[in-house]
C-alpha positions in Angstrom: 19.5 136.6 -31.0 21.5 133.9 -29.8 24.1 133.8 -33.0 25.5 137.4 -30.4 26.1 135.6 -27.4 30.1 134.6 -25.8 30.7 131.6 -24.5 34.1 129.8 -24.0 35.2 130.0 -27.2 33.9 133.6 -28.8 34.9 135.2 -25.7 35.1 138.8 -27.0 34.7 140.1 -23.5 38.4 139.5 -23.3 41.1 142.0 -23.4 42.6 141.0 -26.5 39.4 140.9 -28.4 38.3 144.0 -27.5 41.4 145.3 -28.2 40.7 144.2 -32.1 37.7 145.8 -32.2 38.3 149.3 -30.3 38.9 150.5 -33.3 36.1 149.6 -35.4 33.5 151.1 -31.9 34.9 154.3 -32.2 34.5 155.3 -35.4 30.8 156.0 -37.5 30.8 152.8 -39.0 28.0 150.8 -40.2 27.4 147.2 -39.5 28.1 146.4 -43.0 31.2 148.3 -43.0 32.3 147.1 -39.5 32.1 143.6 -41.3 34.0 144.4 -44.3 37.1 145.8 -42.5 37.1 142.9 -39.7 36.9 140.2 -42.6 39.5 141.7 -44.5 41.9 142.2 -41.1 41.3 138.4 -40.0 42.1 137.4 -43.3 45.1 139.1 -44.0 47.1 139.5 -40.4 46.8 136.2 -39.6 48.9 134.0 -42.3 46.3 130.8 -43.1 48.3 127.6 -41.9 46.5 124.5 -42.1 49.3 121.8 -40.7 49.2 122.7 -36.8 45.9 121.1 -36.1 45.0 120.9 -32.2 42.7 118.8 -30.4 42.6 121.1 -27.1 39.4 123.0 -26.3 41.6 125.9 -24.9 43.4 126.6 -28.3 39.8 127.3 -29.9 39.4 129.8 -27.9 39.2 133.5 -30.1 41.7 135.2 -27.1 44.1 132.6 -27.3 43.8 132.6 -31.3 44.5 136.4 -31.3 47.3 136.0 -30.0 49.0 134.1 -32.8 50.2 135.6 -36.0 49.2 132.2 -37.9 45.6 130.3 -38.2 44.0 127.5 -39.9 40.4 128.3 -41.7 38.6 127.1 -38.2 41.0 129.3 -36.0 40.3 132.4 -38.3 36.7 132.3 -38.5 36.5 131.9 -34.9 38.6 134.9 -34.6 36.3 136.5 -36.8 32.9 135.3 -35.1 34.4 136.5 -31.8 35.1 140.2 -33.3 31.7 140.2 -35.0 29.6 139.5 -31.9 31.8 141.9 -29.5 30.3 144.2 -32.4 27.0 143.1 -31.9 27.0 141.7 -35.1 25.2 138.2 -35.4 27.9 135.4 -36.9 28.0 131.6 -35.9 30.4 129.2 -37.4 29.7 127.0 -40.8 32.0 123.7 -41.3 32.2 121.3 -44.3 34.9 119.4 -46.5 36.9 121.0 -49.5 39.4 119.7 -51.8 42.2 122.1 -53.2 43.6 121.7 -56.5 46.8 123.8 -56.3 49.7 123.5 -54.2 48.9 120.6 -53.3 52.1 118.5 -52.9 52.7 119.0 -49.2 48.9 118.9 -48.3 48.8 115.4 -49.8 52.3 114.6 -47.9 50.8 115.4 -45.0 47.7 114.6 -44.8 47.9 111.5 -47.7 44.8 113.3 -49.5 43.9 116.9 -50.7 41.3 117.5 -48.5 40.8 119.3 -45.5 37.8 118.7 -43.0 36.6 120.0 -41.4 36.9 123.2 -43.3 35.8 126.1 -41.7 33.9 129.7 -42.3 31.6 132.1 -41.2 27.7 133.1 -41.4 27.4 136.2 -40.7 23.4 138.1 -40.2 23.3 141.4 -42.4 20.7 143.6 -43.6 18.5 140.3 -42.7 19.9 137.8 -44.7 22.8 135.0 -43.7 26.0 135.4 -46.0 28.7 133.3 -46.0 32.0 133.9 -45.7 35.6 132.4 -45.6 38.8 134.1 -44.1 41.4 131.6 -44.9 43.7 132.8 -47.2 45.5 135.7 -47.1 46.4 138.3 -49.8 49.8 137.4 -49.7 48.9 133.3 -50.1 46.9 134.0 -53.0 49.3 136.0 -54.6 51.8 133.7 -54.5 49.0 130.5 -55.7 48.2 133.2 -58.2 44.1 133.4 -56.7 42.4 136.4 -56.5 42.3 137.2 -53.3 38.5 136.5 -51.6 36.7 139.7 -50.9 33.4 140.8 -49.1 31.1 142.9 -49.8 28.9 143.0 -47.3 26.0 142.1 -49.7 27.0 138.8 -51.1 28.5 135.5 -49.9 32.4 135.5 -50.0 33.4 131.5 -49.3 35.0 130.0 -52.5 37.7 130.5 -54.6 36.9 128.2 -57.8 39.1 128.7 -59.8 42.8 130.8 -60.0 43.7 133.8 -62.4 44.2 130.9 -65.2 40.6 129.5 -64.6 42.2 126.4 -63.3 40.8 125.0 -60.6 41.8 125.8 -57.6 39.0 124.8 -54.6 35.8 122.6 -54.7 33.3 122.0 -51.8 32.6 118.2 -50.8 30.1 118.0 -47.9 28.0 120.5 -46.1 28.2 120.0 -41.9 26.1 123.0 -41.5 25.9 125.7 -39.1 26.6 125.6 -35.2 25.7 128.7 -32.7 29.3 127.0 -30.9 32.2 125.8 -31.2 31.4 122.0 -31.9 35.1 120.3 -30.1 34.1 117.0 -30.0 32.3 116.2 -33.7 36.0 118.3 -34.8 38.0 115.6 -32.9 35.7 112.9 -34.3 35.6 114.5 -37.8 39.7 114.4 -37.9 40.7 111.4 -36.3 38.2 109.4 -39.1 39.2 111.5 -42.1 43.3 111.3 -40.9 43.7 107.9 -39.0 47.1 107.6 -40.0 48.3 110.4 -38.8 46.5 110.9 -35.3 47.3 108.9 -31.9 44.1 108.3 -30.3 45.0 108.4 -26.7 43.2 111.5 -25.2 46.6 113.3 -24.2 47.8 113.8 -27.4 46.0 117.4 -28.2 48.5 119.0 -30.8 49.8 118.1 -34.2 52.1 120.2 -36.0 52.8 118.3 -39.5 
């Protein structure tokens, strides 16, 4: 299947990645469970931070993203889509648009709206169906937004949090970009620079943005 393959940006042949998932090879394990614990490490060891947004093909790469202790939703699922296929695990990465509802002061500072696009997760082949998952936010995050923390599974999708513990709302999905067997860079630059004009310099040298 060619959702297993690396390429420039899942490259789990690297020392780092493999390094993740050592762990998760030596023990009896099944896919399924494999899935489960890698989910709930890329989620929770790497803080979600959506304001340092790059435009650099090298800082998409899953062994440069490892070796931060911070990631936006697109970082982390290609962390995660990295660890999955080094597992032989099929996974591919799934963008679209979201609007938070919570905590959304700086966001709209920042950005001048409370959306975020592209917004990313992961598809991930088990037990021959695709599920859906999203590694963003950390337990401690939701703790603090006072969200129930987004688990998975392994037998149902695991990519929104509606609502918060008061059954406020806290996330809603806008548009659907679909699914991509890569990395896509270039409709990501394209997709930023016409959702946040007023905040990104067109000139090709400017490749990072920490707001």
């Amino acid at each position: 299947m060619k959702y297993l393959a690396s390429s420039y940006y899942f490259d789990f042949e690297s020392d780092i990645i493999q390094n993740i998932i050592s762990k998760y090879k030596c023990r009896p394990l099944s896919k399924v469970d494999q899935s489960i614990a890698l989910y709930t490490k890329i989620r929770d060891d790497y803080k979600y931070d959506p304001y340092n947004i790059s435009l650099s093909k090298n800082n998409y790469r899953s062994s440069i993203i490892a070796n931060k202790t911070t990631g936006n939703c697109v970082e982390k699922s290609i962390l995660l889509i990295a660890c999955l296929r080094g597992l032989d695990i099929p996974a591919r990465l799934h963008l679209g648009k979201v609007k938070n509802h919570i905590a959304v002061e700086r966001l709209t500072e920042k950005f001048g709206i409370n959306e975020l696009t592209p917004h990313g997760m992961v598809q991930v082949y088990l037990n021959d169906k695709w599920l859906k998952v999203s590694p963003a936010f950390n337990k401690s995050l939701c703790e603090k937004l006072n969200v129930t923390p987004l688990d998975f599974d392994g037998k149902n999708n695991a990519c929104l949090q509606e609502f918060n513990k008061e059954g406020k709302q806290f996330m809603e999905y806008l548009d659907d970009y679909g699914h991509f067997e890569d990395v896509p860079v270039e409709f990501m630059k394209q997709n930023i620079k016409v959702h946040y004009p007023h905040i990104f310099d067109t000139k090709e040298n400017i490749t990072e943005f920490k707001l």
